[in-house]
Structure formats: C-alpha cells, structure tokens
C-alpha positions, 0 to 999 in steps of 0.5 A: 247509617248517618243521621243525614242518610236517614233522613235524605231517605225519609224525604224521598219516601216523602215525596214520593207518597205525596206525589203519589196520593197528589197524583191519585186525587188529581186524577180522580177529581179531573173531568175525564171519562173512565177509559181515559182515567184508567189510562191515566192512573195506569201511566202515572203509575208504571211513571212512579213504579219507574221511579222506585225501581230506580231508586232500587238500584241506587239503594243496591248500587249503595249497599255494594259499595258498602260492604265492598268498603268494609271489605276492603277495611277487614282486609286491611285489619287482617294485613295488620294484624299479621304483620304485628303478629310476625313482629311479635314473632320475631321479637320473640325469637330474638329474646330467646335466642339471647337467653339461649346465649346467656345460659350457654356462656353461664354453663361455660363459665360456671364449668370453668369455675368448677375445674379450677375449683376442682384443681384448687382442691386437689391441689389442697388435698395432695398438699395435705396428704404430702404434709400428713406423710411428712410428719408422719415419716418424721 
C-alpha cells in the first residue's frame, strides 16, 4: 500500500479513537441519570459500531478491487508471455526449416560433385587400362 494510504488509514483510526473516548468522557461527566447515561453510552456506541462497519466494507469494497486489478495484470502477463512464446515458436520453426533447406541442397550438390568425380575417375581409369593395353599389344 502507498505511503499516503497508510497514512489516511491511521488518521481515521485516529479520529475514530478519539471521537470515542471524547464521547465516553463527555458522557460520563454530563449531568444525567444512570437510565439515561446507559441510554446514552448505548447510542453512541451502535453510532460508532455503524461507523466502523462502514468502514469494513469500504476497506472489502478496496481489497476486491485490488486483487480484481492484479487479476486482470497476471492475465495480461499470461497473454504475453504466450504470445512471445508462439513467436519464439515460429522463429524456430523458420531457422529449422532453413537449415533443412540448406543441408538438402549440400546433399544434392555434394552427390552431384561425387557422380561427376566419379565419371572423371572412371574416365581416367579406362583411359589408363586403354594406354596400358596399347603398349602392352604394341
């Protein structure tokens, strides 16, 4: 709670407390019979137990609306963070849909490497075998 709250909230206990011990002495100093002073005391306090109930409920009434605002901030906070996650997501799913891209196309260039390599060699070979036949006939 803020610095002001508290200290709204101590002032009205303040009063309160005062208002009630004024009361009381003001009661029992007044020139009255016992009937009436116990009248007295009895009004002044269902008056003052009126008051605090009120208080009660604006001090509930406060408290929901609290925890309804922290509510609605967590849900908030929630929504984020799904959101971010579903980004993160996707972010991934795109990187490894291009590494998939990339080391599919090393795959077919490397083959492709390789069978002309290959052709090169056997090439090489025939040509070798055909020129060791030669002179070997010659």
């Amino acid at each position: 709670m803020s610095r002001e709250s508290n200290l709204s909230k101590g002032l009205m206990i303040g009063f309160l407390t005062g208002g009630i011990v004024g009361a009381a002495i003001a009661l029992l100093y007044a020139p009255k019979s016992g009937k009436e002073l116990r009248k007295d005391i009895k009004d002044k306090a269902d008056e003052y137990y009126d008051e605090a109930e009120k208080y009660l409920d604006v001090a509930k009434d406060k408290a929901t609306e609290v925890m309804n605002e922290g509510k609605k901030k967590s849900e908030i906070l929630v929504a984020d963070a799904k959101r971010k996650a579903t980004e993160l997501y996707q972010d991934a799913e795109k990187v490894f849909q291009g590494a998939k891209q990339k080391a599919t196309e090393a795959v077919s260039s490397t083959k492709e490497t390789v069978l002309t390599e290959g052709e090169k060699l056997k090439s090489a070979v025939k040509a070798g075998v055909d020129a060791y036949n030669e002179t070997k006939n010659s």
